[in-house]
N, C-alpha and C positions, 0 to 999 in steps of 0.2 A: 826299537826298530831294527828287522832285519830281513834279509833274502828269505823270502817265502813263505810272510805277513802276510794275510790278506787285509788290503786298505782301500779306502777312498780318496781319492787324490783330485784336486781341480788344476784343468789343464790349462795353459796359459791365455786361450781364444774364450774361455769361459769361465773366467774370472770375474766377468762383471756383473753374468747372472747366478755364480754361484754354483754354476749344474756341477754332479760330482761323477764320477767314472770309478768300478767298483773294478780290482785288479786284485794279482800276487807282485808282490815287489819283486824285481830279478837283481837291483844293483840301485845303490843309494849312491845319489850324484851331489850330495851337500857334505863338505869336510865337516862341520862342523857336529855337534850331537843338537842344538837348539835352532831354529832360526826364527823370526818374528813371525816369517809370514807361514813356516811348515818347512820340515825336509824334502828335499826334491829328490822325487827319485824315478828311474824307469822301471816301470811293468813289465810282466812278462811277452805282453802283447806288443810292447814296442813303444805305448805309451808313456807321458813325463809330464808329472805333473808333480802339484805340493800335495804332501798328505792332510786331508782335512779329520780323518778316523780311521781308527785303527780295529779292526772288528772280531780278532783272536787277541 
């Protein structure tokens, strides 16, 4: 994972259905390199969500 991946991320309102939001990563907002639920990160559009795929 890194600045300028193109992903799929679910935002935190749409969580329960799942919907996904297709973006470039601008800036990865999780310390860690794993999380359970997905790294969180912002879009370049301003978006912030977990990554659900990774698609390069």
């Amino acid at each position: 994972m890194y600045p300028g991946a193109r992903v799929r991320v679910v935002q935190k309102h749409d969580q329960r259905t799942g919907e996904t939001t297709e973006g470039v990563v601008s800036e990865i907002l999780t310390n860690s390199t794993t999380h359970p639920h997905g790294i969180k990160v912002r879009l370049e559009d301003g978006v912030v969500g977990r990554v659900k795929e990774i698609l390069e």
